[in-house]
C-alpha positions in Angstrom: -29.5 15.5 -4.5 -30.1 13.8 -1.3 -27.2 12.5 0.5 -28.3 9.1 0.8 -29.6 9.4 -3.0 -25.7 10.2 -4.1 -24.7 7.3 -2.4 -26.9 4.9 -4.1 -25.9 6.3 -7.2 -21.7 6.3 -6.4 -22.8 2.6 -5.7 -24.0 1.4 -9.2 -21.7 0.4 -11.8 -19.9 2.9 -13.7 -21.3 6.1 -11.9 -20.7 9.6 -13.1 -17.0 10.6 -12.0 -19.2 14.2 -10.8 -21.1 12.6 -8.3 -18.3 10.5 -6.6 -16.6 14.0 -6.8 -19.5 16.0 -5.3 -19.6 12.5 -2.3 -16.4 13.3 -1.1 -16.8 16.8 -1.1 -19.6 16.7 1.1 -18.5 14.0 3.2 -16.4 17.0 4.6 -19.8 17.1 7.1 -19.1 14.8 9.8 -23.0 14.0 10.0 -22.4 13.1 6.4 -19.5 11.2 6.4 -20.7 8.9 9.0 -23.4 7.8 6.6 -21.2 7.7 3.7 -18.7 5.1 6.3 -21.8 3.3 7.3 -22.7 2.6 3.1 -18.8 1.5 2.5 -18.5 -1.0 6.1 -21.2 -2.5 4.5 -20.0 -3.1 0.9 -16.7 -4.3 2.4 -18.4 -6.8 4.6 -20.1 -8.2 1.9 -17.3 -8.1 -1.0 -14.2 -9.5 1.0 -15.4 -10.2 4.3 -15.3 -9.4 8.1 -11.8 -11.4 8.7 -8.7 -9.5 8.8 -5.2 -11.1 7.9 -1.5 -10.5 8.0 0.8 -9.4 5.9 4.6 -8.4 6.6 7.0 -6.2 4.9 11.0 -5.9 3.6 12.1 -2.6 2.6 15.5 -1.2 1.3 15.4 -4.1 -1.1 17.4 -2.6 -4.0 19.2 0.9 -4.7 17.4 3.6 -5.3 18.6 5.3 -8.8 16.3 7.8 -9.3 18.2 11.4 -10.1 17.3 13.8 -8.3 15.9 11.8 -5.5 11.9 12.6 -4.6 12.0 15.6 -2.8 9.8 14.2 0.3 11.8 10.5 0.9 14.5 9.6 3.5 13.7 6.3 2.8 16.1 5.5 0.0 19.0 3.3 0.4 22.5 3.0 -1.6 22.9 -1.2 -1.2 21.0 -4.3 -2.1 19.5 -6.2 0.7 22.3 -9.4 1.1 20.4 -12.7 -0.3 21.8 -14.5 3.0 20.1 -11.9 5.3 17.1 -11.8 3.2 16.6 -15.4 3.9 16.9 -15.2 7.3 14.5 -12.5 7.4 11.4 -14.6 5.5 12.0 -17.5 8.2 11.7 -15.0 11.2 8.5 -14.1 9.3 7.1 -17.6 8.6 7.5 -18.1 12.5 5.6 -15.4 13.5 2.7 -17.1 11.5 2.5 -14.6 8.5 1.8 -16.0 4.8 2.2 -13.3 3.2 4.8 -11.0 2.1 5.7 -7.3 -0.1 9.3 -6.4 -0.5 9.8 -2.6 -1.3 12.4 0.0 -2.1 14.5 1.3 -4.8 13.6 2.5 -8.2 16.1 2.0 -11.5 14.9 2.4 -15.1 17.4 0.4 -16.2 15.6 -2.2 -14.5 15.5 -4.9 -11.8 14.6 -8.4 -13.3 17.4 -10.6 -12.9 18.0 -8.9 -9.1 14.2 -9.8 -7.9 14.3 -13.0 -9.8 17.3 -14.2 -7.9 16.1 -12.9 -4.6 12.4 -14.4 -5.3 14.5 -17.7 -6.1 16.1 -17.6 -2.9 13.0 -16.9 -0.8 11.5 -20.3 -2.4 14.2 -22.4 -1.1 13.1 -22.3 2.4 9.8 -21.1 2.2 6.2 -20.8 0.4 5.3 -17.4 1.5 3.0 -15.5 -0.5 5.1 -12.3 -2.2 4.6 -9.2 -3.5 7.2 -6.8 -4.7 7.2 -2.7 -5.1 10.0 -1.4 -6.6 8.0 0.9 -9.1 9.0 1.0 -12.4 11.9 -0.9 -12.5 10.9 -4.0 -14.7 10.5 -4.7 -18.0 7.5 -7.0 -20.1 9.9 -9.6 -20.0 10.7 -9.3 -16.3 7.0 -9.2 -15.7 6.3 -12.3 -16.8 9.5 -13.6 -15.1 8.1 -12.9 -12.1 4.7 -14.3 -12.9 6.3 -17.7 -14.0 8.1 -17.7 -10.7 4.5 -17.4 -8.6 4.8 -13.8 -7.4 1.4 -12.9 -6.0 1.8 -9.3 -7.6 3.6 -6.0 -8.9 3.2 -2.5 -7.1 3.0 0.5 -9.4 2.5 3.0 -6.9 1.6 6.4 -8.9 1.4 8.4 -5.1 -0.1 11.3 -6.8 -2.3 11.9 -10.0 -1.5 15.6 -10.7 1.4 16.3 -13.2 2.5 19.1 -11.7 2.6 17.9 -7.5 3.9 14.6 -8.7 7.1 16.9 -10.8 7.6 18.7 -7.7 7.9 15.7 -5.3 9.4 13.3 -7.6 11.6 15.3 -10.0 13.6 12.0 -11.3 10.9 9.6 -11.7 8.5 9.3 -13.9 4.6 9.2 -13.7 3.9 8.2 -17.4 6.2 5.2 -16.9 4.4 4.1 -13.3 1.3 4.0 -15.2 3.0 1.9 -18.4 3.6 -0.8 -15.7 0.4 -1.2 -14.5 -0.7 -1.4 -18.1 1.8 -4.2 -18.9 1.0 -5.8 -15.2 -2.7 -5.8 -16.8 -1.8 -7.1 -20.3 0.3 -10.1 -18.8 -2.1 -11.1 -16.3 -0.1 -9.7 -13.4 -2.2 -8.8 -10.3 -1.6 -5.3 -9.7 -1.1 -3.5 -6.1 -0.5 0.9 -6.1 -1.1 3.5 -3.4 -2.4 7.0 -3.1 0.0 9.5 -1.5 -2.4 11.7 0.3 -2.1 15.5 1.1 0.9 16.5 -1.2 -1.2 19.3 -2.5 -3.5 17.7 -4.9 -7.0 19.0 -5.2 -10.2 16.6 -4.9 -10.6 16.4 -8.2 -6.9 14.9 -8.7 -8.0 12.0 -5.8 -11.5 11.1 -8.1 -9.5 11.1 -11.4 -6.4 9.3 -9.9 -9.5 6.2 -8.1 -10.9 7.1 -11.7 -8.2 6.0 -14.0 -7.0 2.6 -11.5 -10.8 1.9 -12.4 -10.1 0.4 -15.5 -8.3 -2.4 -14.8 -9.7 -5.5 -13.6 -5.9 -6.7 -12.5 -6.0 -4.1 -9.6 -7.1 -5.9 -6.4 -5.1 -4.1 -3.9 -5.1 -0.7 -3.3 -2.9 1.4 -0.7 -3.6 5.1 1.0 -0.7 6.6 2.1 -1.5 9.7 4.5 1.7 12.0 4.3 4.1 13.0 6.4 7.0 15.7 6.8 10.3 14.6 7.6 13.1 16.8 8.4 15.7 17.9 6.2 14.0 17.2 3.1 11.9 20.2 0.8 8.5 19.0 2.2 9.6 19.5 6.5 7.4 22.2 6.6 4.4 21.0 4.2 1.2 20.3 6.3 0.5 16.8 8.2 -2.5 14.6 5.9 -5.6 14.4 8.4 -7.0 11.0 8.7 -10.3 12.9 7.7 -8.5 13.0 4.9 -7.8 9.5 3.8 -11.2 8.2 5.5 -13.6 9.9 3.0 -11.2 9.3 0.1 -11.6 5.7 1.2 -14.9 5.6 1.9 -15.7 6.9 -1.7 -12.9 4.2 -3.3 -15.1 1.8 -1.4 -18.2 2.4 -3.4 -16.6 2.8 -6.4 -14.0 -0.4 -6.2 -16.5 -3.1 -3.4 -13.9 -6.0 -4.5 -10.6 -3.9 -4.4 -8.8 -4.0 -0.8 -8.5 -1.1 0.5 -5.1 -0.6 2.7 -3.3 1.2 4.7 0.6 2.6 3.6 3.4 4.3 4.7 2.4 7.8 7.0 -0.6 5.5 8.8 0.0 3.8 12.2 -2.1 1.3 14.6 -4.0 4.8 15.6 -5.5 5.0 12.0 -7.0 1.2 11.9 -10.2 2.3 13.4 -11.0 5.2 11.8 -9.4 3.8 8.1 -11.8 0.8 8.8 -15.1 2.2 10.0 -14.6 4.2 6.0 -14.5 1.2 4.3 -11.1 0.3 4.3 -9.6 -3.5 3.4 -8.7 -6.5 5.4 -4.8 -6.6 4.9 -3.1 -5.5 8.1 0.7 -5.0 8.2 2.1 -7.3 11.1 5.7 -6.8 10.9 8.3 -5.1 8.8 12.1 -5.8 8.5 15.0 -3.1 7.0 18.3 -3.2 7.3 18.1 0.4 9.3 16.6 -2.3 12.4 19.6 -3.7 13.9 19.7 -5.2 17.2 20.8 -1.3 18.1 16.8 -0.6 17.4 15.4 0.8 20.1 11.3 -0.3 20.2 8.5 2.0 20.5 5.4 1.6 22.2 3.2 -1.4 20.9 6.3 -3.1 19.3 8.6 -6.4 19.9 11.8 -6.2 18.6 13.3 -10.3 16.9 16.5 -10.1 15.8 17.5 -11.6 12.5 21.3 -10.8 12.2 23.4 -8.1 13.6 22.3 -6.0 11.3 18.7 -6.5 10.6 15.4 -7.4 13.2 12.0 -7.6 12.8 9.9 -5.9 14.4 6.4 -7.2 15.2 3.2 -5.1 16.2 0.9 -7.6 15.8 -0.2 -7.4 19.4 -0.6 -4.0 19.5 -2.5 -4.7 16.6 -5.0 -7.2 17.8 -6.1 -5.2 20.7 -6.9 -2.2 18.4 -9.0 -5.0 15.9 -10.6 -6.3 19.4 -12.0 -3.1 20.0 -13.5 -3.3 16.9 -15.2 -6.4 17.3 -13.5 -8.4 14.4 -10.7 -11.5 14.4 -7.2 -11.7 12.6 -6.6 -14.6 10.4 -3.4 -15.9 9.2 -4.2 -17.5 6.2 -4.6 -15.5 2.9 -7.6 -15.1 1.2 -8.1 -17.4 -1.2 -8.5 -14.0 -3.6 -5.2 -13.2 -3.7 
């Protein structure tokens, strides 16, 4: 089939998984792909529009419980982020301008619903910041709609990988089958639902189709991360290969067609390097301005591109939203800070 004809057809509703497997295999061709990023620009502009916004991010949140620990992660943490520090933290980020906020980090089973509900309980006494919280499968029905009573925008089931087999070996304590329950029960309350793709920990083409594939079915799903992966030191995975941004810009691209109203971000093992090529594919409108952790103490020393604000002795934000503009100059669109009224 013509290129331009399996384009068309990945485009309709409910296309064969086949040919949106047989578009991103030969999207491999630059020539190719440059069509294929030209078809999905166009479907964003015209589902969720040319103007970009901000959103900001809290990590280390909660303990991470999860026995053995995933085999790839140094970014686990032992201690609860302290309410008082947390506060602080949300002003710094309703200075800067942002309206919209994900706090992330730590998995328990045994569950997090009173901890989140207290600390989304505190966030609402000094501000109305938009919030989203990832702390995969660690709430129950109940603390679902908990959440949902207490105007959280949205829950993060991130299932990183689709194969059985990679996700075992990267994330020996956790649990795939119970990631996916949540974003069942996310869908059955009415929960807006956020996850992310973990690209490049081994899993065929086919595993990236089926994994888009099976987040197709729910209508709750409006936010959708890639997360292009990255070998740290010390940990199984050091000497596992580097994700190309080829990589996650045709998988993109192809989620594009297949999800137009779905937006279409950029996670953890991305920088402000990937914006243009993650947005020429396709990608979303969601930018991440500014992030907070209790590992950014005034000690913190800044790279390139960043401002360091500190919060308390122990915790800063740090702001790249600068950096960030120029990149989204370059590309001839604007940053807003409202949220769209669709989420």
């Amino acid at each position: 089939m013509d290129f331009v004809e399996l384009i068309a057809e990945v485009s309709e509703p409910s296309p064969p998984k086949e040919a949106a497997l047989e578009l991103l295999q030969r999207s491999r061709e630059p020539a190719l792909a440059l069509q294929l990023f030209a078809a999905a620009s166009r479907i964003r502009d015209e589902s969720i529009g040319k103007t970009l916004w901000w959103s900001a991010g809290i990590s280390s949140m909660m303990p991470c419980h999860v026995e053995p620990l995933c085999t790839y992660c140094t970014y686990f943490t032992a201690k609860s982020f302290p309410l008082d520090e947390l506060v602080a933290s949300v002003k710094a980020i309703d200075e800067l301008g942002i309206r919209h906020l994900h706090l992330s980090g730590g998995t328990d089973f045994a569950g997090y619903d009173n901890e989140m509900s207290d600390a989304v309980h505190a966030i609402r006494e000094v501000s109305k910041i938009d919030i989203e919280i990832n702390l995969g499968p660690s709430f129950t029905r109940n603390g679902v709609r908990r959440l949902k009573q207490l105007g959280v925008s949205s829950i993060t089931s991130s299932l990183e990988t689709f194969n059985p087999q990679v996700f075992a070996k990267a994330k020996p304590g956790d649990s795939l089958e119970k990631r996916k329950a949540l974003i069942e029960t996310c869908q059955d309350e009415g929960m807006p639902v956020r996850s992310m793709i973990l690209v490049g920990l081994g899993e065929s083409e086919a595993d990236r189709i089926d994994h888009l594939y099976w987040l197709m079915q729910f209508p709750h799903l409006y936010h959708l991360r890639f997360s292009r992966f990255m070998p740290y030191a010390g940990t199984d995975w050091e000497n596992h290969p580097r994700c190309s941004p080829w990589e996650v810009a045709r998988l993109v691209a192809v989620a594009r067609l297949l999800m137009p109203h779905v937006d279409l971000g950029l996670a953890a093992g991305n920088s402000a390097d990937d914006i243009p090529l993650w947005y020429a594919a396709g990608g979303g409108n969601q930018l991440l301005g500014a992030s907070v952790s209790m590992r950014q103490g005034k000690s913190r020393k800044t790279q390139p591109g960043e401002t360091l604000i500190p919060v308390t002795d122990r915790v800063a934000l740090v702001s790249r939203m600068e950096h960030i503009e120029q990149f989204v100059r370059g590309l001839g669109r604007q940053i807003a800070a409202a949220v769209p009224h669709s989420y």
